[in-house]
Residue frames as a rotation matrix with the C-alpha (Angstrom) as fourth column:
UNK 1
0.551 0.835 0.000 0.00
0.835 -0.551 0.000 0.00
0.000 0.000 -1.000 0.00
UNK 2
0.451 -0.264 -0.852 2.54
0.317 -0.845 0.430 2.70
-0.834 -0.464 -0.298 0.54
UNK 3
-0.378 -0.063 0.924 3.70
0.623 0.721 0.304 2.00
-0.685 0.690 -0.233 -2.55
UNK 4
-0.026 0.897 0.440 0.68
0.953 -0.111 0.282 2.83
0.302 0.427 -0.852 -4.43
UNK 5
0.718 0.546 -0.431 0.35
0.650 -0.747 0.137 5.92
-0.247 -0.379 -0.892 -2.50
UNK 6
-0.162 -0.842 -0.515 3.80
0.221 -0.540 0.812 7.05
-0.962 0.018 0.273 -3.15
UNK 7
-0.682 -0.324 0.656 3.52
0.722 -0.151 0.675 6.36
-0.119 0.934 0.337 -6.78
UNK 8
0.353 0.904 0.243 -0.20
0.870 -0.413 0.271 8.19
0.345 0.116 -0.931 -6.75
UNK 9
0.803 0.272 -0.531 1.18
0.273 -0.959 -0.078 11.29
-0.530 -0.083 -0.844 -5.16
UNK 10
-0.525 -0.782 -0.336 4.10
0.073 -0.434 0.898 11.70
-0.848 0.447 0.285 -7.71
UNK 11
-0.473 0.509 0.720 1.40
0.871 0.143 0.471 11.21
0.137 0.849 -0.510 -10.16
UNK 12
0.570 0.803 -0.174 -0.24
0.822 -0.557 0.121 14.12
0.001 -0.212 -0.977 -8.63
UNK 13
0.302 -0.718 -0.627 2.84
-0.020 -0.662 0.749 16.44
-0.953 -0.214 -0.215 -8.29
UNK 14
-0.743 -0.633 0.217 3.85
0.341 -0.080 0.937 15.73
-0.576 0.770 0.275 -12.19
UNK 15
-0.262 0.917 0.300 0.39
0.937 0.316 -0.149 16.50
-0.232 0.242 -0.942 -12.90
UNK 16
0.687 0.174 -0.705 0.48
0.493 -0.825 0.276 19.97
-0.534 -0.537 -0.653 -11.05
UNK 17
-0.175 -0.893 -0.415 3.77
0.014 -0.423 0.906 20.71
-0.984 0.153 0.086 -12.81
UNK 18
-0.823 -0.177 0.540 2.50
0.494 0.248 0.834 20.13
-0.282 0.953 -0.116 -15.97
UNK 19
0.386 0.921 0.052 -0.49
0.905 -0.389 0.173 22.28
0.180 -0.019 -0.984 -15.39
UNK 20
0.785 -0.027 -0.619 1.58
0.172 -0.950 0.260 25.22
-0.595 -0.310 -0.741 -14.39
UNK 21
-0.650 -0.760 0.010 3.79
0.240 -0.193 0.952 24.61
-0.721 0.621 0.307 -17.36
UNK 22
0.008 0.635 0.773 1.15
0.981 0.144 -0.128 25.08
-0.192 0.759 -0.621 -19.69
UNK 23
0.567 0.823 -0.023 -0.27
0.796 -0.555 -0.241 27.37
-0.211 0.119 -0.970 -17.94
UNK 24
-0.263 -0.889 -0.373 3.71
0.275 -0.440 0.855 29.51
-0.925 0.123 0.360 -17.96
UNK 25
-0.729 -0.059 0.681 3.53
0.663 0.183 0.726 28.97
-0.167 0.981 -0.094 -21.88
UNK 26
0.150 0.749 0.646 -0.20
0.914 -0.354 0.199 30.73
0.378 0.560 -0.737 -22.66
UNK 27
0.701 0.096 -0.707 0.74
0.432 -0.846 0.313 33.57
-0.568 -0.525 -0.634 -20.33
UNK 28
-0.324 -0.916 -0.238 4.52
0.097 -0.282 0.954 34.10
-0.941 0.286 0.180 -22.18
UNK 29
-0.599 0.038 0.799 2.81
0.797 0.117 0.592 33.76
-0.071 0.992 -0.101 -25.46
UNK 30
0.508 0.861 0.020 -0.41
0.821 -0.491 0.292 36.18
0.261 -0.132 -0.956 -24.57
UNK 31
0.971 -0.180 -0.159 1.47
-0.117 -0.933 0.340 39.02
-0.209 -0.312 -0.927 -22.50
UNK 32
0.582 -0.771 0.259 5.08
-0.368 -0.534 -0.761 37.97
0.725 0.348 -0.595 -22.84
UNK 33
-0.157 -0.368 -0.916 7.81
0.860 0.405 -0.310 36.58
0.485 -0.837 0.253 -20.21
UNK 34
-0.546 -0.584 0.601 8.44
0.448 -0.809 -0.380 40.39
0.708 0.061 0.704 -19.25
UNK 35
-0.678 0.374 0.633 5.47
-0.507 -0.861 -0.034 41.02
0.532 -0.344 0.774 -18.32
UNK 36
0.538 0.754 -0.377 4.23
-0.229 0.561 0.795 37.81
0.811 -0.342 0.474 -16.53
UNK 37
-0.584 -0.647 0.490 4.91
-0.675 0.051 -0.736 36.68
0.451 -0.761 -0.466 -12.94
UNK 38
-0.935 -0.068 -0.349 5.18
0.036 0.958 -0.284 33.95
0.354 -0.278 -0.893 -11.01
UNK 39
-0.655 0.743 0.140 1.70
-0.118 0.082 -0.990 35.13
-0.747 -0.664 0.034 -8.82
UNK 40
-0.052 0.723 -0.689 0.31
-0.901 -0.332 -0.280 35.68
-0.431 0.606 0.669 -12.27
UNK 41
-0.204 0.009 -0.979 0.62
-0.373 0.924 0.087 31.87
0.905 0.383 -0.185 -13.51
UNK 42
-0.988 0.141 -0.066 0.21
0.155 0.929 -0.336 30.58
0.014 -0.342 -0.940 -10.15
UNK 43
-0.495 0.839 -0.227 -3.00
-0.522 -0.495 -0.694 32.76
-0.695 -0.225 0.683 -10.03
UNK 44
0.005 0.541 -0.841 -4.24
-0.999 0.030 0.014 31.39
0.033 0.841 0.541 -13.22
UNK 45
-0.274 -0.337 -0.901 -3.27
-0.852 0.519 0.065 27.96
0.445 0.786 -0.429 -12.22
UNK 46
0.458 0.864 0.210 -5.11
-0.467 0.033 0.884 28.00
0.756 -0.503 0.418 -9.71
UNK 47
0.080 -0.578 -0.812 -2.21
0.982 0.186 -0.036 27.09
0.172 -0.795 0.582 -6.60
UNK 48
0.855 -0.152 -0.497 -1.36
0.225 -0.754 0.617 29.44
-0.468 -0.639 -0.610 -3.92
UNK 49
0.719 -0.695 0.007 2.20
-0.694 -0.718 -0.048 31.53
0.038 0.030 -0.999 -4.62
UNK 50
-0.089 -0.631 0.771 4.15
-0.865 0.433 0.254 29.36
-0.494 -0.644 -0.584 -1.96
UNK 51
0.357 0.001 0.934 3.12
0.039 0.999 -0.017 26.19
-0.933 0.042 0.357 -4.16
UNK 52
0.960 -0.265 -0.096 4.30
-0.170 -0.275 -0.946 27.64
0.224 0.924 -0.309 -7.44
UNK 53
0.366 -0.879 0.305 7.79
-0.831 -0.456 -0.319 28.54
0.419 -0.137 -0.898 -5.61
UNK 54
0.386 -0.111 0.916 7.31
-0.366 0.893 0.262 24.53
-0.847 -0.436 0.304 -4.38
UNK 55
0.482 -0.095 0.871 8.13
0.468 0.868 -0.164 23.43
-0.741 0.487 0.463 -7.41
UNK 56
0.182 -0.798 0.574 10.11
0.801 -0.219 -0.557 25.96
0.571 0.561 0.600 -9.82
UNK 57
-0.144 -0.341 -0.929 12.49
0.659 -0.733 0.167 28.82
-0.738 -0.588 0.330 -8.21
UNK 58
-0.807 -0.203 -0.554 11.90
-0.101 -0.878 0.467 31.14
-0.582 0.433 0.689 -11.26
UNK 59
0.070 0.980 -0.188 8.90
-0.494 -0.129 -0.860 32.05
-0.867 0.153 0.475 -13.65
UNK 60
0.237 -0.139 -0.962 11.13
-0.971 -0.023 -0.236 31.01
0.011 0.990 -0.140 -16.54
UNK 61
-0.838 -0.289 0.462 12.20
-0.451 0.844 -0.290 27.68
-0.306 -0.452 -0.838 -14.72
UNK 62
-0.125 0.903 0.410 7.93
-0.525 0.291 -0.800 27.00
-0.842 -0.316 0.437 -14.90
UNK 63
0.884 0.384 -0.266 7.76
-0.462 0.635 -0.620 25.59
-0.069 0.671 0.738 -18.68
UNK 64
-0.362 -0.887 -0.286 10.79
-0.932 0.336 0.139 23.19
-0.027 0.317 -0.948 -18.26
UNK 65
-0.220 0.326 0.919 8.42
-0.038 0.939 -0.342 20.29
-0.975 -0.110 -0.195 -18.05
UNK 66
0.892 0.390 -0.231 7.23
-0.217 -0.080 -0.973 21.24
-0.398 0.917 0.013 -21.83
UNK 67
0.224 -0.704 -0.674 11.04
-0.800 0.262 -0.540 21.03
0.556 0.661 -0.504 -23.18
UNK 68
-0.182 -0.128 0.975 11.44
-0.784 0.617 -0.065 18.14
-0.593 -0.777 -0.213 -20.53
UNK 69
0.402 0.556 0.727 8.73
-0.302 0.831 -0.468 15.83
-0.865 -0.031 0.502 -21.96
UNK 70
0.916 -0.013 -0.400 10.05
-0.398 0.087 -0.914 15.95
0.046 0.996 0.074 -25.92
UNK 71
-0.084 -0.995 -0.056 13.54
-0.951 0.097 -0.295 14.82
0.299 0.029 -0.954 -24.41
UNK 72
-0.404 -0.014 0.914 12.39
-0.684 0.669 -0.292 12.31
-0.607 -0.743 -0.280 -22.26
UNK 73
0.827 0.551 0.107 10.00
-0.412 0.726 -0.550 10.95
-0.381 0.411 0.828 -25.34
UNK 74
0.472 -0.772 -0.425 13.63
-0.766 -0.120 -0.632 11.04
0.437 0.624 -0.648 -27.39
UNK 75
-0.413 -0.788 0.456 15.43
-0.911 0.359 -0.204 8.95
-0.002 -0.500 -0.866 -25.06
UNK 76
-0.103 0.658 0.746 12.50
-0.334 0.683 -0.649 6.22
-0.937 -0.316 0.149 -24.25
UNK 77
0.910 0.414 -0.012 12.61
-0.147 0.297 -0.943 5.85
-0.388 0.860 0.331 -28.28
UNK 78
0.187 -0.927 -0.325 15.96
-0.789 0.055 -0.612 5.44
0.585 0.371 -0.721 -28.64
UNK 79
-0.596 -0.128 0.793 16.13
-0.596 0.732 -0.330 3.05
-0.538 -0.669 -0.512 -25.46
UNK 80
0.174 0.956 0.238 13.06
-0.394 0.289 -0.873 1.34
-0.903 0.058 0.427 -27.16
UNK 81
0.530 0.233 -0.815 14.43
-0.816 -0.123 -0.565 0.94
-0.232 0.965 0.124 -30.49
UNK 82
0.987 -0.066 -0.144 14.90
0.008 0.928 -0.373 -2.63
0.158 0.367 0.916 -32.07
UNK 83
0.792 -0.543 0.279 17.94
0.015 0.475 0.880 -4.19
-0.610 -0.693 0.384 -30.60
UNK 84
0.607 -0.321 0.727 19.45
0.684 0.677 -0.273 -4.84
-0.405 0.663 0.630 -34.13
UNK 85
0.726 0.077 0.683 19.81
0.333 -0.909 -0.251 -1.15
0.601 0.410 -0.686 -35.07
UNK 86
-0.507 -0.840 -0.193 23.63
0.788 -0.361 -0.498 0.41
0.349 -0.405 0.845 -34.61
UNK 87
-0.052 0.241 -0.969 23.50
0.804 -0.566 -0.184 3.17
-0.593 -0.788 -0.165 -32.74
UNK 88
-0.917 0.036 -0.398 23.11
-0.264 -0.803 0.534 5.88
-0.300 0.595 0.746 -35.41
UNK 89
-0.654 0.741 -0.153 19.53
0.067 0.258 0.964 4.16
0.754 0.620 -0.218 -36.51
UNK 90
0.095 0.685 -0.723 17.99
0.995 -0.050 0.083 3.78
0.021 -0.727 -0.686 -32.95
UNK 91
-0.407 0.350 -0.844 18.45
0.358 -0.789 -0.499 7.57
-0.841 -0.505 0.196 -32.46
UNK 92
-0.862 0.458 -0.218 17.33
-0.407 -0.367 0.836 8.40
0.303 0.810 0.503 -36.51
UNK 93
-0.400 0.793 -0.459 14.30
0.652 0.598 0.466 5.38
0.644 -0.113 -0.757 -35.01
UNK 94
-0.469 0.180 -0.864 14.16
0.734 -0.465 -0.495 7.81
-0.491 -0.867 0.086 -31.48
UNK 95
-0.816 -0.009 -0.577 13.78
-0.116 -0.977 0.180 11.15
-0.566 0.214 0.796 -33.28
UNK 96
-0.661 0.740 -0.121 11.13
-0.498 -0.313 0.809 10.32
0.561 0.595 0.576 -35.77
UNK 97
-0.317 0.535 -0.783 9.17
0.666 0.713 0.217 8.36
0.675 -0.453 -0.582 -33.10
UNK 98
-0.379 0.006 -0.925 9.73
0.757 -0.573 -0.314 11.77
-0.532 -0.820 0.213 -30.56
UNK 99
-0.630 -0.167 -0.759 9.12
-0.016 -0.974 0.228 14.36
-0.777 0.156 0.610 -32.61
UNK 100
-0.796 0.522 0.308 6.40
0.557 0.430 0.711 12.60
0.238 0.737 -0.633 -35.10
UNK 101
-0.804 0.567 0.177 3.44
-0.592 -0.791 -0.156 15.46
0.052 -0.230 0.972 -35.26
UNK 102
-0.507 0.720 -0.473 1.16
-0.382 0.304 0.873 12.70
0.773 0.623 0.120 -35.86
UNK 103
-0.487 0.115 -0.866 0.40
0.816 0.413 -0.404 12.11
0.312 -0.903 -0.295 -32.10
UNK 104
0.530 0.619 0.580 -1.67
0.410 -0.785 0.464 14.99
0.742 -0.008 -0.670 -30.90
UNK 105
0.843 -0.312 -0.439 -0.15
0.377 -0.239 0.895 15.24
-0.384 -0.919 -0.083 -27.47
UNK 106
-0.140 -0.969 0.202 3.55
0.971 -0.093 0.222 15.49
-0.196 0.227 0.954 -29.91
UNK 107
-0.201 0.261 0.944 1.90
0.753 -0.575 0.319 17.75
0.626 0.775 -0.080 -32.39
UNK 108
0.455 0.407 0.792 0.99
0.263 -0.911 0.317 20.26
0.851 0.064 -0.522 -29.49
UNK 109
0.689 -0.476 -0.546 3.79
0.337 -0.457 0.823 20.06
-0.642 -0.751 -0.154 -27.42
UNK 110
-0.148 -0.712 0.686 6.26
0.989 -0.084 0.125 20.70
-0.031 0.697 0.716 -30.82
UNK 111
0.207 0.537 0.818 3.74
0.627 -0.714 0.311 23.72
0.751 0.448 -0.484 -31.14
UNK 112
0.995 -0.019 -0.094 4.24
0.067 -0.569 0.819 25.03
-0.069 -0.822 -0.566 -27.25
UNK 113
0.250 -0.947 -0.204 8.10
0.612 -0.009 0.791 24.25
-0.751 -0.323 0.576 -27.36
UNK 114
-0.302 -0.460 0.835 8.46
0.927 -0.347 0.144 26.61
0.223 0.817 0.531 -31.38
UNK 115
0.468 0.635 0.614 6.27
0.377 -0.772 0.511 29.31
0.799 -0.008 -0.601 -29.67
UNK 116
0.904 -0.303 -0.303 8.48
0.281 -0.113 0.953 29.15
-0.323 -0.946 -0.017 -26.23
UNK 117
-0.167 -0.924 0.345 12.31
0.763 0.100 0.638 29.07
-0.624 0.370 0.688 -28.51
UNK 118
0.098 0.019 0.995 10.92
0.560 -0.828 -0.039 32.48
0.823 0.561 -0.092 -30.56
UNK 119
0.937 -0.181 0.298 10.39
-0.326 -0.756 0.568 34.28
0.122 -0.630 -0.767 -26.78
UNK 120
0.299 -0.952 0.061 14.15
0.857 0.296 0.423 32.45
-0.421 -0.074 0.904 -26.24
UNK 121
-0.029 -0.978 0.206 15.74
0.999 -0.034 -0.023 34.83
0.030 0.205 0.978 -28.12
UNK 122
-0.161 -0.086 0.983 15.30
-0.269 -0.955 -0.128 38.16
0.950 -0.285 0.131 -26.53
UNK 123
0.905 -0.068 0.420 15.09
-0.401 0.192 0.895 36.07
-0.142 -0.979 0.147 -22.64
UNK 124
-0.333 -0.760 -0.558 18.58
-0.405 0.649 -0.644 34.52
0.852 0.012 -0.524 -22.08
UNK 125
-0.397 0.314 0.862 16.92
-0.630 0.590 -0.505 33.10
-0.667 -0.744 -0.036 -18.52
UNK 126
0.721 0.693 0.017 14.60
-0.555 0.592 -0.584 31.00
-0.414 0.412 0.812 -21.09
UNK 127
0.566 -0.566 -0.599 17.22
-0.681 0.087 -0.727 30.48
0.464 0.820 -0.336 -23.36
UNK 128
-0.524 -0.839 0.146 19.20
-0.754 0.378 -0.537 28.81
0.396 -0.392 -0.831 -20.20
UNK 129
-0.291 0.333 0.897 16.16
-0.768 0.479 -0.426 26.77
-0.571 -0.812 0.116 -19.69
UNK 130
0.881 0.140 -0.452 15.79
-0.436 0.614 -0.658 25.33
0.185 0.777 0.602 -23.00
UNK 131
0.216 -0.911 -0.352 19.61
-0.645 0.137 -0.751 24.55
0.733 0.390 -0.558 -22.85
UNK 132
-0.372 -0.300 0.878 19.43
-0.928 0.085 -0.364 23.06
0.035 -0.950 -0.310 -19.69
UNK 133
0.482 0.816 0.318 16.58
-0.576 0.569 -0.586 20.70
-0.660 0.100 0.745 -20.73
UNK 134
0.729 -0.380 -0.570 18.95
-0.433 0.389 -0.813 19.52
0.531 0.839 0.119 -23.71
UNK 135
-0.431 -0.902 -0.001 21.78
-0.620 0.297 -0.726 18.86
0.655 -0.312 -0.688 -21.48
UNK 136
-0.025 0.359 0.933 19.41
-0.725 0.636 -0.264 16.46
-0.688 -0.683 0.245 -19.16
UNK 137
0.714 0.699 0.052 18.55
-0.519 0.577 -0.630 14.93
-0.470 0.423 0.775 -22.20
UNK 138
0.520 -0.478 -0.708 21.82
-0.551 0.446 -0.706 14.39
0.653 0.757 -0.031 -23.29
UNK 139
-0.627 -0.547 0.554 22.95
-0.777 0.382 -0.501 12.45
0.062 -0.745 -0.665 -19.71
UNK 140
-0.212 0.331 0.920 20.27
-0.593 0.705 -0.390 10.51
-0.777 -0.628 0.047 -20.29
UNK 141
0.881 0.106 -0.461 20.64
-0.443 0.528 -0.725 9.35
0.167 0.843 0.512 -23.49
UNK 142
0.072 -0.957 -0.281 24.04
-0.868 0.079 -0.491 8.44
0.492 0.279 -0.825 -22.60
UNK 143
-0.395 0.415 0.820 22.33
-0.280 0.795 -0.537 5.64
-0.875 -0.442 -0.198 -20.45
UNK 144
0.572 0.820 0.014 20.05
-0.630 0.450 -0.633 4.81
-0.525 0.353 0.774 -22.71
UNK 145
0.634 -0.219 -0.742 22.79
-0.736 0.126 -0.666 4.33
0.239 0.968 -0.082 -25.48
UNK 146
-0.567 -0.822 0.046 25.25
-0.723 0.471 -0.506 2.14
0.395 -0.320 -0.861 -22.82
UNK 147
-0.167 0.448 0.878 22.41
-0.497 0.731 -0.468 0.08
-0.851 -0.515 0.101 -21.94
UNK 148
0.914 0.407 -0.009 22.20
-0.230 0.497 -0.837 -0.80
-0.336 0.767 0.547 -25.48
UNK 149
0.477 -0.761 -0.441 25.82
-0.728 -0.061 -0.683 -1.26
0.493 0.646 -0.583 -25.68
UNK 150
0.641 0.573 -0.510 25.51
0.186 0.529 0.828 -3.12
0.744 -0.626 0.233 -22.78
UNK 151
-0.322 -0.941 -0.107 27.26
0.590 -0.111 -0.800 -1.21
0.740 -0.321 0.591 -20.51
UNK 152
0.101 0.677 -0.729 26.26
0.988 -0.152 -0.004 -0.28
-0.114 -0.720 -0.684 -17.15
UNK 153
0.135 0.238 0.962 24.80
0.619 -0.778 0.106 2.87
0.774 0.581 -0.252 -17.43
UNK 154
0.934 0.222 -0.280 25.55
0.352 -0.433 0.830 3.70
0.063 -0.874 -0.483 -13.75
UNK 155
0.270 -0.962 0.042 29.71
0.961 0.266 -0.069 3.44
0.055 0.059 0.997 -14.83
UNK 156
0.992 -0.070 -0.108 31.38
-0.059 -0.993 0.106 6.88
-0.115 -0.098 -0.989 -14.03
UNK 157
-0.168 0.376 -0.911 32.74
-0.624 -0.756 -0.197 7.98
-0.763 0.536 0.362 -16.23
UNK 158
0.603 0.305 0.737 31.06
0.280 0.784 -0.553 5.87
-0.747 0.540 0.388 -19.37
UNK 159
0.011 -0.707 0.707 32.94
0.872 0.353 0.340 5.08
-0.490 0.612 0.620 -22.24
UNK 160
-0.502 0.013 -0.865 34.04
0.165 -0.980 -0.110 8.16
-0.849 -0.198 0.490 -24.15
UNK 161
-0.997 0.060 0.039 32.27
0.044 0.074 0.996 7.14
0.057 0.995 -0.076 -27.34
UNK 162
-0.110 0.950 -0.292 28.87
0.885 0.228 0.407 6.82
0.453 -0.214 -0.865 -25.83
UNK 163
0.116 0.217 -0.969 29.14
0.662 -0.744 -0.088 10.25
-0.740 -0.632 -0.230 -24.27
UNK 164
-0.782 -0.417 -0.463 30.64
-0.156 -0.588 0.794 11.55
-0.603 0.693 0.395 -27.45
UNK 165
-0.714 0.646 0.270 27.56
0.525 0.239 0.817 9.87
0.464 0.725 -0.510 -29.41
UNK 166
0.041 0.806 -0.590 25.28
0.999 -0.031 0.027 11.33
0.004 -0.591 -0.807 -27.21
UNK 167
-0.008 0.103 -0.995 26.13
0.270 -0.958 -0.101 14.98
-0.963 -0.269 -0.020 -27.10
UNK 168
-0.996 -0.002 -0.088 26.83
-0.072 -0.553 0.830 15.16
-0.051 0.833 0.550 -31.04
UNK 169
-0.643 0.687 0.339 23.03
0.606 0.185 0.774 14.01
0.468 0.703 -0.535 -31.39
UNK 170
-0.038 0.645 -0.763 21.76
0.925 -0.267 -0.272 15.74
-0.379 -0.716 -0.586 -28.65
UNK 171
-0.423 -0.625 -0.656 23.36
0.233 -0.774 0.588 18.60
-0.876 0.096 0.473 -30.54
UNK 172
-0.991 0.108 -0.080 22.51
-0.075 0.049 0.996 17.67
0.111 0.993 -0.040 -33.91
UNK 173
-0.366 0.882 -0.297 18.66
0.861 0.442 0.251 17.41
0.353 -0.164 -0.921 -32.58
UNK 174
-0.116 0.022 -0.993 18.75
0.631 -0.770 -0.091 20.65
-0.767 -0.637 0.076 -30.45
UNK 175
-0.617 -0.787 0.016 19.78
0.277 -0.198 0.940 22.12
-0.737 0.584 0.341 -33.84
UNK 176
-0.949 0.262 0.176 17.36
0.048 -0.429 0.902 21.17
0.312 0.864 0.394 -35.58
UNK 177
0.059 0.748 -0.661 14.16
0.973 -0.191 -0.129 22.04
-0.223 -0.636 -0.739 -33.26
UNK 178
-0.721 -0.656 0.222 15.82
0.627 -0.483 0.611 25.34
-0.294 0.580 0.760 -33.88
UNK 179
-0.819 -0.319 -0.477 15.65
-0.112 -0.726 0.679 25.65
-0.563 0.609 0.559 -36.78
UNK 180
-0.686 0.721 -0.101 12.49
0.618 0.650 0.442 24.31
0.384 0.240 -0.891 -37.43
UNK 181
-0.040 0.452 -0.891 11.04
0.917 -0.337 -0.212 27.04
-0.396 -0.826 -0.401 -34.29
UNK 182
-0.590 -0.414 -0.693 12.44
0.105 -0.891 0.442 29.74
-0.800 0.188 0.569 -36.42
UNK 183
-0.964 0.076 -0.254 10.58
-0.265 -0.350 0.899 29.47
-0.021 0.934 0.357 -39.61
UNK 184
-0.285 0.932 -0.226 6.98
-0.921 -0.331 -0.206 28.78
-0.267 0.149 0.952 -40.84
UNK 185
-0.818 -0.308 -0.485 7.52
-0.399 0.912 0.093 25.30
0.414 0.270 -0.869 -41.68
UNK 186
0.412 0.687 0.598 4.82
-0.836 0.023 0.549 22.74
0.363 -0.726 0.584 -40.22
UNK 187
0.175 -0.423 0.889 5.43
-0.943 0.187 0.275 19.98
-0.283 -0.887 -0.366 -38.25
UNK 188
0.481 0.092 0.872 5.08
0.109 0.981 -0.163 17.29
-0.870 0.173 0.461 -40.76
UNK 189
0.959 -0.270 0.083 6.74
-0.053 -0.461 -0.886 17.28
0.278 0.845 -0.456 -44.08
UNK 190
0.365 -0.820 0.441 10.12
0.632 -0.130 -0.764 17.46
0.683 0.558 0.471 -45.44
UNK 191
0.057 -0.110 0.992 10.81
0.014 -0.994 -0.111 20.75
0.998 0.020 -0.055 -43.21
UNK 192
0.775 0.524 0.353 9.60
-0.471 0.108 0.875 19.59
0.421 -0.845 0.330 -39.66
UNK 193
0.065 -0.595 0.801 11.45
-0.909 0.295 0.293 18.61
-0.411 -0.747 -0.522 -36.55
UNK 194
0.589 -0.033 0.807 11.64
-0.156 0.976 0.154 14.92
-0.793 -0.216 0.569 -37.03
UNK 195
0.792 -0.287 0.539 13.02
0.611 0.367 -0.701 15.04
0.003 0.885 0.466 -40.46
UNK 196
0.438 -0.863 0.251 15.58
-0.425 -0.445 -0.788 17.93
0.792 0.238 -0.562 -40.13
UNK 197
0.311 -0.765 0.564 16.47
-0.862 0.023 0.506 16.08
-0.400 -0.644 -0.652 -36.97
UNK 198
0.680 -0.126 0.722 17.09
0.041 0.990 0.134 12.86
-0.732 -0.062 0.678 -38.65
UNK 199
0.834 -0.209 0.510 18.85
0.488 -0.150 -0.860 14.34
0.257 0.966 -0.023 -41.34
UNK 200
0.637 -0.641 0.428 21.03
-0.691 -0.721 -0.052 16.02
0.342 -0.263 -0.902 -39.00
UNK 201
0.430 -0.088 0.899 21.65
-0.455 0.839 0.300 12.55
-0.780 -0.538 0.320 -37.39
UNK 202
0.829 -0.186 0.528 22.91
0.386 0.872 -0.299 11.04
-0.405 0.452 0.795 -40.54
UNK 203
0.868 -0.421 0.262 24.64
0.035 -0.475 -0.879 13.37
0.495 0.773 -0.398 -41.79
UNK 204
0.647 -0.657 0.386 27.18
-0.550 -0.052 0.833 12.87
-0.527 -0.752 -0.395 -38.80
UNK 205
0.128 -0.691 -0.711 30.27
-0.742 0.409 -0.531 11.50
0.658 0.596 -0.461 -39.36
UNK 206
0.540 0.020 -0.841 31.14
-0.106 0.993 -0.045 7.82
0.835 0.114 0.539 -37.98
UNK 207
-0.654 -0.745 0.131 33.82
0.038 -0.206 -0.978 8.63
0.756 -0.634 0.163 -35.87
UNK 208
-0.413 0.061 0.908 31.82
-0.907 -0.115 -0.405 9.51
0.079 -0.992 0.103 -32.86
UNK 209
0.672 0.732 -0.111 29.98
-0.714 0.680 0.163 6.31
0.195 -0.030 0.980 -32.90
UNK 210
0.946 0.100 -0.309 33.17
-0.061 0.989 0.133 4.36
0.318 -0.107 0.942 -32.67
UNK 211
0.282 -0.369 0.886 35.26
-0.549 -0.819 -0.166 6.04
0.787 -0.439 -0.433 -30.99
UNK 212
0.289 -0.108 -0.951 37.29
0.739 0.657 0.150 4.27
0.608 -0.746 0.270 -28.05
């Protein structure tokens, strides 16, 4: 039973956090970062102040669960991806699985995360929260990828090829979100996140992948 209750109130606390990321996002898009504060999102998100400041220390800190979740799908599809598949295919397999508009839930977090990376580039607090969110994602892809190499992913420090594979794509993904956020492009198609990130992904050279 405790258990159960533990898991139920982290279910309730990622819930909350993902409700006051939204709600971060419609306020920064509607009035701006500049001109929104923390009382104003928690106000709208219906939690007291003090529970807002439970769970992020800044206003710009509040939509890291939105660039969070698109990393975390990335990884879980790359961990997920057919055994057989060198490590340059599971993350080309990861990326169009993470970033595929054809989910709704993808399709409108791609839409919060191109609408959050335009206010990025006149906030440099945002800007350090998008970056931050990439750099989780690349420590945990570097598990993901040593559990498919079979190497314990707890090993400090992991091999330098699996850390090296892991930041170039994390890189070569970051990249192209981007550049995708910048333009007018939609989310499916030739133009969209999943394809310029797989295309960035191949287009790597070998070397990091085997690397010793």
């Amino acid at each position: 039973m405790p258990v159960t209750s533990t898991s139920l109130t982290e279910r309730r606390k990622a819930a909350t956090r993902t409700d006051i990321a939204r709600t971060a996002a419609a306020l920064f898009v509607a009035r701006g970062v500049r001109d929104t504060r923390a009382e104003d999102i928690a106000r709208a998100a219906g939690v007291a102040p003090r529970t807002f400041y439970r769970y992020f220390a800044t206003k710009e800190e509040a939509v890291a669960p939105l660039f969070a979740a698109g990393a975390r799908l990335w990884v879980d599809a790359t961990r997920a991806a057919p055994a057989a598949l060198p490590l340059p295919e599971a993350l080309v397999h990861g990326t169009r699985e993470a970033l595929s508009p054809e989910d709704p839930a993808n399709a409108e977090s791609l839409e919060w995360v191109r609408s959050l990376l335009r206010l990025a580039d006149d906030n440099p607090v945002l800007r350090t929260v998008w970056n931050d969110a990439y750099h989780q994602s690349e420590v945990a892809l570097a598990g993901a990828l040593a559990e498919r190499a079979g190497e314990d992913p707890e090993r400090r420090p992991l091999p330098l090829g699996l850390r090296l594979a892991a930041g170039t794509a994390a890189t070569a993904v970051r990249v192209a979100v981007e550049t995708w956020a910048a333009g007018d492009a939609p989310a499916d198609g030739p133009q969209g996140p999943a394809a310029l990130a797989a295309r960035c992904i191949e287009s790597l050279s070998t070397s990091p992948w085997s690397i010793t």
